[in-house]
N, CA, C and O atoms as a GROMACS GRO file, in nm:
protein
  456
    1UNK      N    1   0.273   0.998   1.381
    1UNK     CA    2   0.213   0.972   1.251
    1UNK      C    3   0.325   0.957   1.149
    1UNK      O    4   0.412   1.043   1.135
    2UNK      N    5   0.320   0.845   1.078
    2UNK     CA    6   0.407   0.849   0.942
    2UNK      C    7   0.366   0.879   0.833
    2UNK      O    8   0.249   0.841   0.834
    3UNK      N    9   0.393   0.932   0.719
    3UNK     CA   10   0.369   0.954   0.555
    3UNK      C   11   0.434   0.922   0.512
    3UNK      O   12   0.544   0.959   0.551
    4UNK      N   13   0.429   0.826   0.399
    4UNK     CA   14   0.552   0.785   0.323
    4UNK      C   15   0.461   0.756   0.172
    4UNK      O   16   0.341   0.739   0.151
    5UNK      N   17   0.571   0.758   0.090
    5UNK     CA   18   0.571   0.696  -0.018
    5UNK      C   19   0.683   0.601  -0.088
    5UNK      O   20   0.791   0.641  -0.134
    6UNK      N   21   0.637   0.474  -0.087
    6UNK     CA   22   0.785   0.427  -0.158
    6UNK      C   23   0.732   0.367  -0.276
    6UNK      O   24   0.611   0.353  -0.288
    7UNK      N   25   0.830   0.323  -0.383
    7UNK     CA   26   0.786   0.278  -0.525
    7UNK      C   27   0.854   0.143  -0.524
    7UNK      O   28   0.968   0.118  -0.485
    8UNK      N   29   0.764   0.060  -0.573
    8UNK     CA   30   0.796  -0.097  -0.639
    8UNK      C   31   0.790  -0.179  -0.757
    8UNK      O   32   0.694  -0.236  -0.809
    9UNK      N   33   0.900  -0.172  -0.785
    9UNK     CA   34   0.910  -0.264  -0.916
    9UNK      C   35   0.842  -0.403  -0.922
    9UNK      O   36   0.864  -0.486  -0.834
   10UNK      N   37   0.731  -0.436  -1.060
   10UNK     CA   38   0.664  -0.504  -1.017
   10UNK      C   39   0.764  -0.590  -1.140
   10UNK      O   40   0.850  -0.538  -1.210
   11UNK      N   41   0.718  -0.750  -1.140
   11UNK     CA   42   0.794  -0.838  -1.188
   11UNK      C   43   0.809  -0.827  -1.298
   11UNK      O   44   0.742  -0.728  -1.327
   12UNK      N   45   0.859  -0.867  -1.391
   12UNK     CA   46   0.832  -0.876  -1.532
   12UNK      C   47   0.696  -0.955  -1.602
   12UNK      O   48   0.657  -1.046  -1.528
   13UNK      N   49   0.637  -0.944  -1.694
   13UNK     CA   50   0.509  -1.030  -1.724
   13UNK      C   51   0.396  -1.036  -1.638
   13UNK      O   52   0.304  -1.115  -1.658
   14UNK      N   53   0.401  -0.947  -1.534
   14UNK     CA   54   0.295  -0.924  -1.459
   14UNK      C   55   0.197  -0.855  -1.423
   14UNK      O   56   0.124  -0.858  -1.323
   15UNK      N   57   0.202  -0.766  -1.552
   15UNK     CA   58   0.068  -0.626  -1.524
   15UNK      C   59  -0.045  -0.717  -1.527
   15UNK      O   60  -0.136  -0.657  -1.470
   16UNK      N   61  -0.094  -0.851  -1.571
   16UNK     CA   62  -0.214  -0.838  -1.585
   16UNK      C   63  -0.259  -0.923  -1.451
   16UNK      O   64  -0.375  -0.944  -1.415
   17UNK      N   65  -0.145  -0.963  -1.390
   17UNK     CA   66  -0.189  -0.990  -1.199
   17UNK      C   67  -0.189  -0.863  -1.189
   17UNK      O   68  -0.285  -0.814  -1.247
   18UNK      N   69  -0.114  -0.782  -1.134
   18UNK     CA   70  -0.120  -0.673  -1.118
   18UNK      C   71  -0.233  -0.570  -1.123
   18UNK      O   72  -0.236  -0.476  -1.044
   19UNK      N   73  -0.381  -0.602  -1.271
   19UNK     CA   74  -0.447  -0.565  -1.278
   19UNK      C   75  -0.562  -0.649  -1.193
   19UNK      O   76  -0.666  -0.601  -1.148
   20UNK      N   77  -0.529  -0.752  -1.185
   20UNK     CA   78  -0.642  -0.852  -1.111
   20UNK      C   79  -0.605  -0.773  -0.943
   20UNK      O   80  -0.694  -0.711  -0.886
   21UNK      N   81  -0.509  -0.784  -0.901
   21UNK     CA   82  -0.481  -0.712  -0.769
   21UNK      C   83  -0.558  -0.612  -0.758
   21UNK      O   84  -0.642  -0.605  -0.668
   22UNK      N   85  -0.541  -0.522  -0.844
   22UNK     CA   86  -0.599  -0.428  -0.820
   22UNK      C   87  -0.762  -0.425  -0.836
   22UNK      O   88  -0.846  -0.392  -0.753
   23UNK      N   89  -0.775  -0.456  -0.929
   23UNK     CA   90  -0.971  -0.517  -0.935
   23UNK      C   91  -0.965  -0.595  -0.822
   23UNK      O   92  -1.074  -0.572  -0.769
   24UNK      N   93  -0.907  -0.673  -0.751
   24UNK     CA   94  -0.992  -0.707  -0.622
   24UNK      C   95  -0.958  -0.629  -0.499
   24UNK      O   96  -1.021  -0.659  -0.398
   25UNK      N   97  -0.891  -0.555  -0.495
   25UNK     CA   98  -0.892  -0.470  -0.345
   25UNK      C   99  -0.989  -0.347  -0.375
   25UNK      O  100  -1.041  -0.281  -0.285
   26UNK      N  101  -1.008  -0.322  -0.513
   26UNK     CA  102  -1.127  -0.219  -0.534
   26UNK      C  103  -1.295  -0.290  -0.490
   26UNK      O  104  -1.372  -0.227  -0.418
   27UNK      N  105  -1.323  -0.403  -0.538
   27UNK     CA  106  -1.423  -0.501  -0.530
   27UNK      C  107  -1.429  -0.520  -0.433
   27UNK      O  108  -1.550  -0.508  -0.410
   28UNK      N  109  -1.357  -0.558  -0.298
   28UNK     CA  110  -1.335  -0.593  -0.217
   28UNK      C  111  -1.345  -0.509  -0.060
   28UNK      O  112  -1.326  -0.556   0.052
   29UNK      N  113  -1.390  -0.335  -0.110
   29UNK     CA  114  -1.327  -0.265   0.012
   29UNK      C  115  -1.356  -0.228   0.100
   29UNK      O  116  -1.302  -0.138   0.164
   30UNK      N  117  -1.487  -0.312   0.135
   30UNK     CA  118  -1.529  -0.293   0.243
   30UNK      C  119  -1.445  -0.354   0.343
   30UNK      O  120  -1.437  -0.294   0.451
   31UNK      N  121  -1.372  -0.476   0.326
   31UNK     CA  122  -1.332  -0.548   0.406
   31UNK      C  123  -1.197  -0.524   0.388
   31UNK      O  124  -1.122  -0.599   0.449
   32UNK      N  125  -1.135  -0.414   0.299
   32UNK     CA  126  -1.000  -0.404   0.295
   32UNK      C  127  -1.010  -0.299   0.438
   32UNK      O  128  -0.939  -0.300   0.539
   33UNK      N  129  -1.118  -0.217   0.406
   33UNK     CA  130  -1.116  -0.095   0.521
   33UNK      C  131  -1.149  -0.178   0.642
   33UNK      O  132  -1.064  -0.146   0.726
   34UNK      N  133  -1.194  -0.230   0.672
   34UNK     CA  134  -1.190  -0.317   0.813
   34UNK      C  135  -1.006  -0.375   0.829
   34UNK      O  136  -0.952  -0.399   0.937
   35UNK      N  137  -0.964  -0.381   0.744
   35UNK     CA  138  -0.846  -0.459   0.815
   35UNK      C  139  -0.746  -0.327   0.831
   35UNK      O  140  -0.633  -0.351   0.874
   36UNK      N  141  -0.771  -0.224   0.805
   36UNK     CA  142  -0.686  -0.063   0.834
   36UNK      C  143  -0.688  -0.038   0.927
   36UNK      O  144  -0.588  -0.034   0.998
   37UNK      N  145  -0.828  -0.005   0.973
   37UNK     CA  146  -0.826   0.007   1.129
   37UNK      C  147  -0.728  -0.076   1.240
   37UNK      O  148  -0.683   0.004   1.322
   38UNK      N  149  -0.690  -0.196   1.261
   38UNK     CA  150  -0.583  -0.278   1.294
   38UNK      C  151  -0.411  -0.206   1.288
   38UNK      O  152  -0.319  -0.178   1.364
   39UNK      N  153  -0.452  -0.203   1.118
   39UNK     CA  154  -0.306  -0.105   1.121
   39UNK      C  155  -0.275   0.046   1.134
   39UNK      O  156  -0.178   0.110   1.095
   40UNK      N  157  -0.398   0.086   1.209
   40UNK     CA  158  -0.391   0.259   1.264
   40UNK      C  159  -0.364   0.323   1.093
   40UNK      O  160  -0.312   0.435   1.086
   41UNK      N  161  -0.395   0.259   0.976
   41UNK     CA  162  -0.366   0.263   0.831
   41UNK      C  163  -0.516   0.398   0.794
   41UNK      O  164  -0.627   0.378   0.745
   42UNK      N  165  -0.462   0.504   0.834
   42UNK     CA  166  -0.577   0.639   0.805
   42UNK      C  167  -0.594   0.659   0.653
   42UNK      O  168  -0.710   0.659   0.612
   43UNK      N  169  -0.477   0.680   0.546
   43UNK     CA  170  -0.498   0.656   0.430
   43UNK      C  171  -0.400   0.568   0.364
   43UNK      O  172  -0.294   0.539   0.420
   44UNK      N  173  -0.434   0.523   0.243
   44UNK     CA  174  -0.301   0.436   0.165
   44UNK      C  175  -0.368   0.411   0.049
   44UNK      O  176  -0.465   0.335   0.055
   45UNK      N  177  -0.331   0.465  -0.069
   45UNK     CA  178  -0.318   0.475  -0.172
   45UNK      C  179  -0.222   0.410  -0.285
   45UNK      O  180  -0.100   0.414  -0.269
   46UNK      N  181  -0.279   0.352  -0.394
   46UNK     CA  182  -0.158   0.272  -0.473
   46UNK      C  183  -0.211   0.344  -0.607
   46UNK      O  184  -0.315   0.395  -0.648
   47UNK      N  185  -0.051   0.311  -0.661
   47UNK     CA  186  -0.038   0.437  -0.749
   47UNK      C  187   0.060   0.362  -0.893
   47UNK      O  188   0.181   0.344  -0.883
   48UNK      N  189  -0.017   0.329  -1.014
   48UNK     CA  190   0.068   0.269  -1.104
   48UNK      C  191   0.200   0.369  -1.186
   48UNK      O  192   0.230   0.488  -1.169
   49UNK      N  193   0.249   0.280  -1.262
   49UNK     CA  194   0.350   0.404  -1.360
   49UNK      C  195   0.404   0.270  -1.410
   49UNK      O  196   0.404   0.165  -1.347
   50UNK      N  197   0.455   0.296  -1.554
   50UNK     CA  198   0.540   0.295  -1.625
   50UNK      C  199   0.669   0.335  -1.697
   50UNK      O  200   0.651   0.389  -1.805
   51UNK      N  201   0.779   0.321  -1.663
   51UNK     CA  202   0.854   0.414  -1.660
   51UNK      C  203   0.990   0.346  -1.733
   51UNK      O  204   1.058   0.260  -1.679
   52UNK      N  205   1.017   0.402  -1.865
   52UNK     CA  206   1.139   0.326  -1.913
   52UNK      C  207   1.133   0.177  -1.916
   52UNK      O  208   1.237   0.111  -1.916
   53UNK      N  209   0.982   0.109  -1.919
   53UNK     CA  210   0.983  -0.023  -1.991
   53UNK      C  211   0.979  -0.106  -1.865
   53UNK      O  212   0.986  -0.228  -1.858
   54UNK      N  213   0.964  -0.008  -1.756
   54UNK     CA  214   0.982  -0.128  -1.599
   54UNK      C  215   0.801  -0.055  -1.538
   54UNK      O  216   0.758   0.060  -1.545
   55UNK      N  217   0.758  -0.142  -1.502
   55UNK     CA  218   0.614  -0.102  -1.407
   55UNK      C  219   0.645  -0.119  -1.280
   55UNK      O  220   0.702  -0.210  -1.221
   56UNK      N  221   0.585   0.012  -1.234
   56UNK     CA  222   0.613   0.043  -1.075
   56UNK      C  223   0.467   0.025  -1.021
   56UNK      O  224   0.368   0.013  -1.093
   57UNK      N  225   0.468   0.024  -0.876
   57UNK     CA  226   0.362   0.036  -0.779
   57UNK      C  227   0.413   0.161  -0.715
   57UNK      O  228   0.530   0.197  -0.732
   58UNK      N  229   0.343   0.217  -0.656
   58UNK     CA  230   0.355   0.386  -0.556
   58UNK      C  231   0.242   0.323  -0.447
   58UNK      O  232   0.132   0.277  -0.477
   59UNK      N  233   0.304   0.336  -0.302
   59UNK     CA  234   0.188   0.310  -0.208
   59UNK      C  235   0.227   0.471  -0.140
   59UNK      O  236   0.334   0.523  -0.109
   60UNK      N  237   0.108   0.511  -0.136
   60UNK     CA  238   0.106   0.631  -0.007
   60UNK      C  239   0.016   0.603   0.088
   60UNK      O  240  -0.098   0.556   0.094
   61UNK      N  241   0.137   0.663   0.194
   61UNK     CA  242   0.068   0.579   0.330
   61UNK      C  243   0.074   0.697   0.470
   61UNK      O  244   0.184   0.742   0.505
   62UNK      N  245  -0.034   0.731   0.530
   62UNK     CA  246  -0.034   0.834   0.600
   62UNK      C  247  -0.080   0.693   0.753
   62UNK      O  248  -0.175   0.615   0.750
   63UNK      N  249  -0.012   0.701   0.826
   63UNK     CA  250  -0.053   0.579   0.964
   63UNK      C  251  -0.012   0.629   1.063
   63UNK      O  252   0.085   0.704   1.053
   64UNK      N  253  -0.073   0.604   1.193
   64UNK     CA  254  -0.088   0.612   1.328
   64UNK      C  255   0.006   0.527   1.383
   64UNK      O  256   0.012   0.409   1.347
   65UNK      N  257   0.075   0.571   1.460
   65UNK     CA  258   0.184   0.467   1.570
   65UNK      C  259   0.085   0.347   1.603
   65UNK      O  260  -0.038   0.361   1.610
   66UNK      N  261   0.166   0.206   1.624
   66UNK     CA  262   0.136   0.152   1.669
   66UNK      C  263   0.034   0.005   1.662
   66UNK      O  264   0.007  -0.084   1.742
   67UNK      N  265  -0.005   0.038   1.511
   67UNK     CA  266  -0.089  -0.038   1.458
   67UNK      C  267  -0.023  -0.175   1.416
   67UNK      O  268   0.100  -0.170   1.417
   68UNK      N  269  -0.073  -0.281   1.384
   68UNK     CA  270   0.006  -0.430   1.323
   68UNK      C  271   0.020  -0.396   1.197
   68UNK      O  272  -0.044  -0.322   1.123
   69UNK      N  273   0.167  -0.500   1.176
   69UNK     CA  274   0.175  -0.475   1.052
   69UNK      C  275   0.099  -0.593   0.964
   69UNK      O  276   0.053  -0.695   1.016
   70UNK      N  277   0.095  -0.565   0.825
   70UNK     CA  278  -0.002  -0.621   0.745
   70UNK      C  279   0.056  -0.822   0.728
   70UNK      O  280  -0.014  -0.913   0.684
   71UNK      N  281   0.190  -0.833   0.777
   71UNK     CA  282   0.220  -0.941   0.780
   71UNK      C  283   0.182  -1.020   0.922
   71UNK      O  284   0.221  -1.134   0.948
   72UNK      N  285   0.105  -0.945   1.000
   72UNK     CA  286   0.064  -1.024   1.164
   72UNK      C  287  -0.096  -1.046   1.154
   72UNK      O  288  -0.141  -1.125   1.236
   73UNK      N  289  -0.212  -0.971   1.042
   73UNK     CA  290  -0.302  -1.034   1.024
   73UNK      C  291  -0.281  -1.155   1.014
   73UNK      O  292  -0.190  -1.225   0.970
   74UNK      N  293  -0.483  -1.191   1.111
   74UNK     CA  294  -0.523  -1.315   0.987
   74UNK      C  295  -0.665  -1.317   0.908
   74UNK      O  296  -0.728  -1.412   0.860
   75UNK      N  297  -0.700  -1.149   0.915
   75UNK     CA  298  -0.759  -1.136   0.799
   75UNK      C  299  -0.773  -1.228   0.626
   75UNK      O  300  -0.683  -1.235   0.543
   76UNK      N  301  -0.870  -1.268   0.617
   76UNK     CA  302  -0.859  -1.327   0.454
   76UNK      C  303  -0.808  -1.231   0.350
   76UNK      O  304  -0.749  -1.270   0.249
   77UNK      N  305  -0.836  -1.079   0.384
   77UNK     CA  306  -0.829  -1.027   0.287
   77UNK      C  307  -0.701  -0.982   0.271
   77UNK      O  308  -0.654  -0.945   0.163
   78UNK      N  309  -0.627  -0.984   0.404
   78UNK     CA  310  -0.474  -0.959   0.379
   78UNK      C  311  -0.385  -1.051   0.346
   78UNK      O  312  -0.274  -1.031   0.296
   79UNK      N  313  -0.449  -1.182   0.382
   79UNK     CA  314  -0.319  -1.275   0.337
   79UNK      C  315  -0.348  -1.326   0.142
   79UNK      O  316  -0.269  -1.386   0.070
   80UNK      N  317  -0.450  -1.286   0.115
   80UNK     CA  318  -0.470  -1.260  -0.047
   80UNK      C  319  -0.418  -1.129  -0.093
   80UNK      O  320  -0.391  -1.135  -0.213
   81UNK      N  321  -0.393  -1.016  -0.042
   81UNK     CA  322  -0.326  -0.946  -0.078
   81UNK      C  323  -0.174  -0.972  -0.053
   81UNK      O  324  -0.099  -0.908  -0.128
   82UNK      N  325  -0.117  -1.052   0.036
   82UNK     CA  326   0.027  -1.065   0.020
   82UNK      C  327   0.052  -1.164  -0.040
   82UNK      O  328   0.171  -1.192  -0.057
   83UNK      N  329  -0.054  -1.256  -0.096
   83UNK     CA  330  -0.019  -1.359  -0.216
   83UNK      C  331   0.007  -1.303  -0.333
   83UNK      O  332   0.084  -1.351  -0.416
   84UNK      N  333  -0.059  -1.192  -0.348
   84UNK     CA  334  -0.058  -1.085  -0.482
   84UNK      C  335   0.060  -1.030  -0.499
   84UNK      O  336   0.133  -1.026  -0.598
   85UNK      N  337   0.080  -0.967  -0.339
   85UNK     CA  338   0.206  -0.911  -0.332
   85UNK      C  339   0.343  -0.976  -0.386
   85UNK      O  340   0.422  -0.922  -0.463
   86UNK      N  341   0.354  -1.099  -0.330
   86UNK     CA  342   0.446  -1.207  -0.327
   86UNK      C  343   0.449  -1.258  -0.521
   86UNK      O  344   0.542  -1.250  -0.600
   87UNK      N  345   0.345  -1.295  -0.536
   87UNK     CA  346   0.339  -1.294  -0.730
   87UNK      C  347   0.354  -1.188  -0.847
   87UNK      O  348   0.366  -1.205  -0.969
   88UNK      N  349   0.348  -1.063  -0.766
   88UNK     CA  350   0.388  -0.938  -0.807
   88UNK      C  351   0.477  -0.824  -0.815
   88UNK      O  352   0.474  -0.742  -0.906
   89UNK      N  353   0.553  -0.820  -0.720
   89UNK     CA  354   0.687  -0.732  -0.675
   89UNK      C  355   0.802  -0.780  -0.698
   89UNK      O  356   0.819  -0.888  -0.641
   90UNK      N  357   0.879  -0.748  -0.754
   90UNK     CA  358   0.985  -0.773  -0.782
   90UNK      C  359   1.125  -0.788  -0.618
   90UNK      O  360   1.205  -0.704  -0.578
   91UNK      N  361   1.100  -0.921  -0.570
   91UNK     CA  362   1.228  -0.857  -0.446
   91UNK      C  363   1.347  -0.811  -0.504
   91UNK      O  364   1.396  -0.711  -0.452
   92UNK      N  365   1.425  -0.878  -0.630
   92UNK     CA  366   1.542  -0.803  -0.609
   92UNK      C  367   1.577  -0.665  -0.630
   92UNK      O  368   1.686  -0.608  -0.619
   93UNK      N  369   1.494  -0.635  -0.653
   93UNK     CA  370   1.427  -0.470  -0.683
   93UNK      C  371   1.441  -0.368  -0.526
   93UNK      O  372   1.337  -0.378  -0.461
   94UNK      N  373   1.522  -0.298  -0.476
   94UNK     CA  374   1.515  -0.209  -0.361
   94UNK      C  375   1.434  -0.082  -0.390
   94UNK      O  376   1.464   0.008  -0.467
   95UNK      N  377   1.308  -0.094  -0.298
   95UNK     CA  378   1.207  -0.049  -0.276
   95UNK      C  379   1.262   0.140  -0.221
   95UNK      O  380   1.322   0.169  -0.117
   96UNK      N  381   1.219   0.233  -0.326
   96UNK     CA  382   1.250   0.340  -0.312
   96UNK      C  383   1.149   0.410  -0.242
   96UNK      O  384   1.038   0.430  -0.292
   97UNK      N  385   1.201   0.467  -0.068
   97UNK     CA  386   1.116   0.584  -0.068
   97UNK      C  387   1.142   0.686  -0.068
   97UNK      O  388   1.260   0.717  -0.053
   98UNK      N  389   1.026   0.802  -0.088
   98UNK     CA  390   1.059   0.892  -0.169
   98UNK      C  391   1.082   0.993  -0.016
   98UNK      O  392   1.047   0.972   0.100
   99UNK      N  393   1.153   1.102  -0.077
   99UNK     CA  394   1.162   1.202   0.072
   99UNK      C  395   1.026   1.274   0.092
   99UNK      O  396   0.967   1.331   0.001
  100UNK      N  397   0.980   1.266   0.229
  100UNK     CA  398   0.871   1.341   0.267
  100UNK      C  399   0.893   1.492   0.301
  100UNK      O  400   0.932   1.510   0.416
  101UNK      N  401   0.875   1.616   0.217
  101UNK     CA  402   0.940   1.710   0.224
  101UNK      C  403   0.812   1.797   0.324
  101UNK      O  404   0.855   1.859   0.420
  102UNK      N  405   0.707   1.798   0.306
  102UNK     CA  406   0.619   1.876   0.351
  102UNK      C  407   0.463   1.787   0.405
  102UNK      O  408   0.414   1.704   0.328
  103UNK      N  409   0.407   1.809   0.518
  103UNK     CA  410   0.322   1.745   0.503
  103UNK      C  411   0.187   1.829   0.545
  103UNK      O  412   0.183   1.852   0.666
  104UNK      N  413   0.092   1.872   0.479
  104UNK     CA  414  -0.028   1.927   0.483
  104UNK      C  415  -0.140   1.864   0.568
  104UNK      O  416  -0.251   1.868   0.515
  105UNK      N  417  -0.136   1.830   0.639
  105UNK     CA  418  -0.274   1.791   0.718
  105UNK      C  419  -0.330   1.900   0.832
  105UNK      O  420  -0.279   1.913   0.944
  106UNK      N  421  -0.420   1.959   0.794
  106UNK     CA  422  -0.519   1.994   0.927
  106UNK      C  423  -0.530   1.970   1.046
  106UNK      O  424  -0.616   1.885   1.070
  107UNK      N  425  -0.455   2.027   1.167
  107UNK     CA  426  -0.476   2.012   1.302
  107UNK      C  427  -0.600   1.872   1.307
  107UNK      O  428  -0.578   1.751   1.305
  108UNK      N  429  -0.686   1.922   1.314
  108UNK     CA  430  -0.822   1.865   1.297
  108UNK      C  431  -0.832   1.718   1.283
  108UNK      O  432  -0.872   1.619   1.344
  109UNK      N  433  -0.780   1.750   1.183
  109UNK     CA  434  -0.738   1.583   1.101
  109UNK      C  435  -0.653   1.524   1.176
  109UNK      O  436  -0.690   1.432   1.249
  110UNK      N  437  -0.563   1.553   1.174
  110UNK     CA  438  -0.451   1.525   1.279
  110UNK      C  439  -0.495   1.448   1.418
  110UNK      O  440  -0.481   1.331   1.452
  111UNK      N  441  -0.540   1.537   1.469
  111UNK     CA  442  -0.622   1.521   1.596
  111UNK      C  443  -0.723   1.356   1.601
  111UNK      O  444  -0.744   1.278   1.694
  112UNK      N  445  -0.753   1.356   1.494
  112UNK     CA  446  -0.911   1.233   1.409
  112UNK      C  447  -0.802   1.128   1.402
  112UNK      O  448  -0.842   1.026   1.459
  113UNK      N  449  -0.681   1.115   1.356
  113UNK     CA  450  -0.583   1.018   1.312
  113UNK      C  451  -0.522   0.955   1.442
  113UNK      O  452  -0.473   0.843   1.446
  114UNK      N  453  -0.532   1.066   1.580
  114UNK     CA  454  -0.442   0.964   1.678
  114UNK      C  455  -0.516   0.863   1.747
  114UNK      O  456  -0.457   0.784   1.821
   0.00000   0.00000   0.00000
């Protein structure tokens, strides 16, 4: 199982894609959660901020070995999310993740995730 969190600088002039992104993967989630299952993707969470005049993205991502990654769909709903992605993230920007110091999950849970 992996946990991660990393942060992304999103482009300049782009919160209000940014906000459309996000209104459609909320609108959308029934069929975002169908394409998780694929990526063994148990939770993933996005997470805004502002910080010193630059806007970040935060994805947290708790996943199962083994799953595809989101660039080998051919889900509709993923290749509109990496159009978003692609109009939104800043590449020259190196994508920070953060250290995973502790991780809390429940045997149980655990167990439900493999």
């Amino acid at each position: 199982m992996n946990v991660e969190l990393t942060r992304f600088r999103v482009k300049p002039g782009k919160s209000e894609t940014v906000d459309e992104w996000l209104r459609f993967l909320n609108e959308h989630m029934d069929d975002v959660l169908v394409t998780l299952e694929g990526e063994k993707m148990w939770v993933e969470t996005i997470f805004r901020e502002e910080l010193n005049g630059d806007e970040y993205l935060y994805w947290y991502a708790v996943q199962g070995e083994g799953g595809i990654d989101v660039e080998e769909s051919e889900h509709w709903i993923d290749k509109k999310h990496l159009e978003y992605w692609d109009a939104c993230i800043d590449p020259d920007f190196r994508p920070v993740d953060l250290k995973t110091e502790v991780v809390m999950i429940p045997e149980r849970v655990r167990n439900a995730m493999k």
